[in-house]
KELUM-426591 format. One record per residue (C-alpha): x, y, z. Coordinates in steps of 0.05 Angstrom, whole numbers, plus 5000, padded with zeros to 4 digits. Layout:
# KELUM-426591
<firo px="X" py="Y" pz="Z"/>
...
END
This chain:
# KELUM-426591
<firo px="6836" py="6035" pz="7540"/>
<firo px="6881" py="6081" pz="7585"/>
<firo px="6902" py="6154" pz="7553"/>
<firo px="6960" py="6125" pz="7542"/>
<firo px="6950" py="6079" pz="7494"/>
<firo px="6893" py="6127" pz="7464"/>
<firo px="6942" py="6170" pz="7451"/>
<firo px="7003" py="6125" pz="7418"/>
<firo px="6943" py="6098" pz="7372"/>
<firo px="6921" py="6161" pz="7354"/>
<firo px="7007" py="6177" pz="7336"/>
<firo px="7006" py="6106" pz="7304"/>
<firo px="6950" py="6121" pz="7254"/>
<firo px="6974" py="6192" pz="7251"/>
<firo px="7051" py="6174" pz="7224"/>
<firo px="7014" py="6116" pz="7173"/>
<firo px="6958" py="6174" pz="7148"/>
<firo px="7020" py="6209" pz="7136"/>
<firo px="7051" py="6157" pz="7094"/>
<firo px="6993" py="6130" pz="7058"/>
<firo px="6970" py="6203" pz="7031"/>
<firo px="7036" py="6216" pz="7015"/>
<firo px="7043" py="6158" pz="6968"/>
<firo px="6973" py="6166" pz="6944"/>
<firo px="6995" py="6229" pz="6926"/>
<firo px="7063" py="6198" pz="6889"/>
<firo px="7018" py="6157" pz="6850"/>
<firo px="6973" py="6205" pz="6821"/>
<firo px="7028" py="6236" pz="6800"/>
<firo px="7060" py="6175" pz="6763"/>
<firo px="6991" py="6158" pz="6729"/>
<firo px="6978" py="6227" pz="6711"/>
<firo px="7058" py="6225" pz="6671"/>
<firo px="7032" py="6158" pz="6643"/>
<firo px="6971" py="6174" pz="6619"/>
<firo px="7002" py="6248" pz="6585"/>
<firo px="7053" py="6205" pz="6550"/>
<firo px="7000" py="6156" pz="6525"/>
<firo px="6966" py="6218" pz="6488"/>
<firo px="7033" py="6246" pz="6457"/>
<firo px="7028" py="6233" pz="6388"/>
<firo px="7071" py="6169" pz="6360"/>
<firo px="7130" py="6168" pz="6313"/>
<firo px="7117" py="6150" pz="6240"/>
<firo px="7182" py="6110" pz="6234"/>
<firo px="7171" py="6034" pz="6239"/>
<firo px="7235" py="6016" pz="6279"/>
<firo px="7216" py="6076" pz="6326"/>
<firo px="7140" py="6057" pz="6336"/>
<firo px="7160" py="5987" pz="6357"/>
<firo px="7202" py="6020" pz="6403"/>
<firo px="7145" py="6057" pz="6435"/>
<firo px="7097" py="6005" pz="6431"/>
<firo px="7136" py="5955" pz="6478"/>
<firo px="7155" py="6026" pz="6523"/>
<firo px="7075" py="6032" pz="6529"/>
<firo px="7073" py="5952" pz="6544"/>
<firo px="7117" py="5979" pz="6599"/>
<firo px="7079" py="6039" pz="6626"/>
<firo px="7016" py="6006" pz="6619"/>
<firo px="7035" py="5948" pz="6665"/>
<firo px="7066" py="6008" pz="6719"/>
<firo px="6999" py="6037" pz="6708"/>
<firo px="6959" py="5970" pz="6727"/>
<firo px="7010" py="5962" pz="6790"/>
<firo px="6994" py="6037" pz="6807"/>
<firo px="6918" py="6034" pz="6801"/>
<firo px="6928" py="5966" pz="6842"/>
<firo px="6965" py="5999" pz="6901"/>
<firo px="6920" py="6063" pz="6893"/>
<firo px="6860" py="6022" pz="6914"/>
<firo px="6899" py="5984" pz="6969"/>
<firo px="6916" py="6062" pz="6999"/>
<firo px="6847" py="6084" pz="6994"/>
<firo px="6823" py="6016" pz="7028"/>
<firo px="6870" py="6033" pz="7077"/>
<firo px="6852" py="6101" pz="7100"/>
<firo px="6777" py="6073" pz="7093"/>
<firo px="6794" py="6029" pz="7139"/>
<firo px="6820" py="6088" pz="7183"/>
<firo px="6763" py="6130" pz="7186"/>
<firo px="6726" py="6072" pz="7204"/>
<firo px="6776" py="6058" pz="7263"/>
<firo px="6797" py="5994" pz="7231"/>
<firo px="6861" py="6012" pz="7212"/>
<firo px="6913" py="5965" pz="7239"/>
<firo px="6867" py="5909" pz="7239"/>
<firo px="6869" py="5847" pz="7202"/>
<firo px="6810" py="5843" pz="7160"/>
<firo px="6805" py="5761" pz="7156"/>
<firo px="6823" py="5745" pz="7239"/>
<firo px="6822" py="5814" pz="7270"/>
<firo px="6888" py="5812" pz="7302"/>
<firo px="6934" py="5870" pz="7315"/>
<firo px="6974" py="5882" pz="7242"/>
<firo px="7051" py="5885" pz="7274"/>
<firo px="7084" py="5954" pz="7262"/>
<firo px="7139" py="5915" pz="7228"/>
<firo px="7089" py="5900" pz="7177"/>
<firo px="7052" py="5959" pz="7168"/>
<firo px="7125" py="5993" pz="7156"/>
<firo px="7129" py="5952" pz="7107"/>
<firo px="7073" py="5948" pz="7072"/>
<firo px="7029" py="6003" pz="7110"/>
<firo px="6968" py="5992" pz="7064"/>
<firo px="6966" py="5920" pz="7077"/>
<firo px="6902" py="5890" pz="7099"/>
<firo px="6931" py="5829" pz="7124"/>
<firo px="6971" py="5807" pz="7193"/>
<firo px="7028" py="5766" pz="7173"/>
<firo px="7003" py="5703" pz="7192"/>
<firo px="6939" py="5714" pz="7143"/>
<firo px="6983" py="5737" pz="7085"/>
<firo px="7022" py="5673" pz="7089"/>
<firo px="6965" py="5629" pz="7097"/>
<firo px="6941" py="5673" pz="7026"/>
<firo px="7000" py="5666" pz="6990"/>
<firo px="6989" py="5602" pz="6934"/>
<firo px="7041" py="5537" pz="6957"/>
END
C-alpha cells in the first residue's frame, strides 16, 4: 500500500468516524427524550389517554428503529477498530463511497444488499 493511499484511508475512515459518532450521539439523545416521556405520568381523561397510548405506539416503534441503527453504528466502528471498516462483510469487496454516504453504517456492498433484499 503506498503512503498515499495509507493516508486517503486513514481520511476515509476518519470523515465516516466522524459521522457515525455523531449520529450515535443523535440517537442517544432521541432514546433518552423517549424513554423520559415514557415515565411522565399519563392523563386520567379517557379521550386523552387514547391519545397518548397510540403517541407511545409511535415512540416506541422510533425507539425500536433507533436501538436498530444504534447497533448497526456500533457494528460499524467495531468494524473500524478492527480495520474492517469499508469492507463488505459477506464478499469482502471495497463498500463504494457512494454507499457508505449513504448509509455509512452499512455492512453490505451494494451488490450483497441487493442479493439480501426479499424478491
Amino acid at each position: 500500500m503506498t503512503r498515499s493511499s495509507s493516508k486517503h484511508l486513514q481520511q476515509r475512515e476518519a470523515k465516516y468516524r466522524q459521522i457515525l459518532v455523531h449520529r450515535q450521539q443523535q440517537l442517544q439523545t432521541r432514546l433518552e427524550k423517549i424513554e423520559v416521556d415514557f415515565q411522565q405520568p399519563r392523563n386520567r381523561d379517557g379521550d386523552d389517554r387514547a391519545v397518548e397510548r397510540n403517541n407511545d405506539e409511535v415512540l416506541e416503534e422510533l425507539g425500536e428503529t433507533g436501538q436498530k441503527e444504534l447497533f448497526a453504528i456500533e457494528a460499524a466502528l467495531d468494524r473500524m477498530e478492527e480495520g474492517a471498516f469499508g469492507l463488505c462483510v459477506k464478499c469482502g469487496s471495497a463498500i463504494s463511497d457512494e454507499r457508505l454516504d449513504v448509509v455509512p453504517h452499512t455492512p453490505f456492498c451494494q451488490s450483497c444488499a441487493r442479493s439480501l433484499q426479499p424478491r
